[in-house]
C-alpha positions, 0 to 999 in steps of 0.5 A: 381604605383600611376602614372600608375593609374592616367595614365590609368584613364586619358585615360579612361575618355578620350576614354569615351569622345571620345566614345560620339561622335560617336552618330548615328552608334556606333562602338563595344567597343571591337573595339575601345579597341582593336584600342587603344591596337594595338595603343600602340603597334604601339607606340613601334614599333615607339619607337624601330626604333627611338632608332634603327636610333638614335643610328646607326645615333649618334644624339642628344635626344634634337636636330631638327633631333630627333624631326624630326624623332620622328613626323614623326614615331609616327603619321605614326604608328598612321595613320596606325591603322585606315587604318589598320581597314579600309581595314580588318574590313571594316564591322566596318568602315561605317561611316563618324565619323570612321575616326576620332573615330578610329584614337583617339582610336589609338592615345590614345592608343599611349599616354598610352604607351608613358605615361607608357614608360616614367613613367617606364624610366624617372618617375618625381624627388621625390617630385616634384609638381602635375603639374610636376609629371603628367602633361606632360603625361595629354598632351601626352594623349590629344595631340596624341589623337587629332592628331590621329583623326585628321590625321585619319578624311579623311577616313571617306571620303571614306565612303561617296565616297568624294575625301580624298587622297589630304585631307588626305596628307594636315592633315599628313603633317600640324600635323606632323608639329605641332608634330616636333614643340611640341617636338623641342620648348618644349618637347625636351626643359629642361628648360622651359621659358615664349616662350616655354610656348606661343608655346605651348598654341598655338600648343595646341589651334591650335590642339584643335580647328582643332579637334573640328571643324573636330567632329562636320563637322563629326557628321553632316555628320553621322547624315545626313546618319544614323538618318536624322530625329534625333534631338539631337545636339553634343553640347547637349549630351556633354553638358549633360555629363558634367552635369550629369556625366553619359556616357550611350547613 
């Protein structure tokens, strides 16, 4: 139980963060909470059809194929969200930052179900360490957050009538890449090593920074469209909350 609720106050604080970020036409909550719910249902179908194929197909859980399949089914879920809310919530999708936002929300609600499955499936040895026991599933939330909004960040190009179907392709294919690298050389890996660990401070570095960079070239165009004239920087609002602690605009 008590990795659940660590589970469920991770995301929380994570989607707070991701909800700061969007500072000049601020989505309903509702809707971010209902894309992080459609999110984690997405994830199930994902899961269910990656079972469905490994059984019918008889590969191994821990093999390139499973990797394979699993990278591509997950961010495809993912992605389908935010376009989900683009072409029947429209109303919703109106600025540069939405792409992003929404695909975060999406992926965050991925990570949650994920955490949950395999808490419920595979929960950590009993007395194993913090690190160990919930370590794996503070990645899950962090990793398939990023990707999400990372994949989803070319459809804020729409709204500001930008070419994005080549953008949109080059993030699908360079993060299902890093998702198939993560679940070869270290999720599906029983035993880490020193390589395995290199390999993931760089897919982790790698998508961070990726991710960081998209947030601010977003910001900036938000801010160009909704408050030209405002001055309060990204960089100074979550500089703020870290300081203060407080989430309120």
């Amino acid at each position: 139980m008590f990795g659940y609720l660590v589970l469920t106050l991770g995301g929380l604080l994570l989607g707070a963060m991701v909800y700061r970020y969007d500072m000049h036409e601020r989505e309903p909550w509702w809707m971010l909470v209902a894309t992080a719910a459609v999110g984690a249902l997405m994830m199930w179908g994902a899961f269910s059809l990656e079972l469905a194929i490994q059984s019918a197909a008889g590969f191994s859980d821990q093999g390139l194929l499973k990797a394979l399949l699993a990278g591509t089914l997950e961010e495809l879920a993912k992605l389908a969200v935010p376009v989900g809310v683009l072409l029947l919530v429209r109303k919703h999708f109106n600025d540069p930052m939405d792409g992003l936002i929404y695909g975060s929300m999406a992926g965050l609600g991925a990570a949650l179900f994920e955490g949950a499955w395999w808490q419920w499936f595979a929960p950590a040895q009993e007395g194993a360490g913090l690190v160990a026991t919930h370590g794996p599933n503070a990645i899950r939330l962090v990793m398939h957050t990023i990707w999400g909004g990372i994949i989803a960040f070319s459809l804020g190009l729409i709204v500001m009538n930008k070419p994005w179907r080549l953008q949109l392709a080059k993030a699908v294919a360079l993060v299902m890449l890093i998702h198939i690298a993560w679940d070869y050389f270290v999720g599906f890996v029983p035993e880490q090593k020193i390589r395995h660990r290199l390999i993931a401070a760089l897919l982790i570095g790698t998508s961070v920074v990726w991710y960081g960079l998209l947030v601010v070239r977003a910001n900036k165009w938000s801010r160009s469209m909704h408050a030209p004239s405002s001055k309060q920087r990204l960089a100074g609002r979550i500089l703020k909350a870290l300081i203060t602690r407080r989430l309120r605009p």
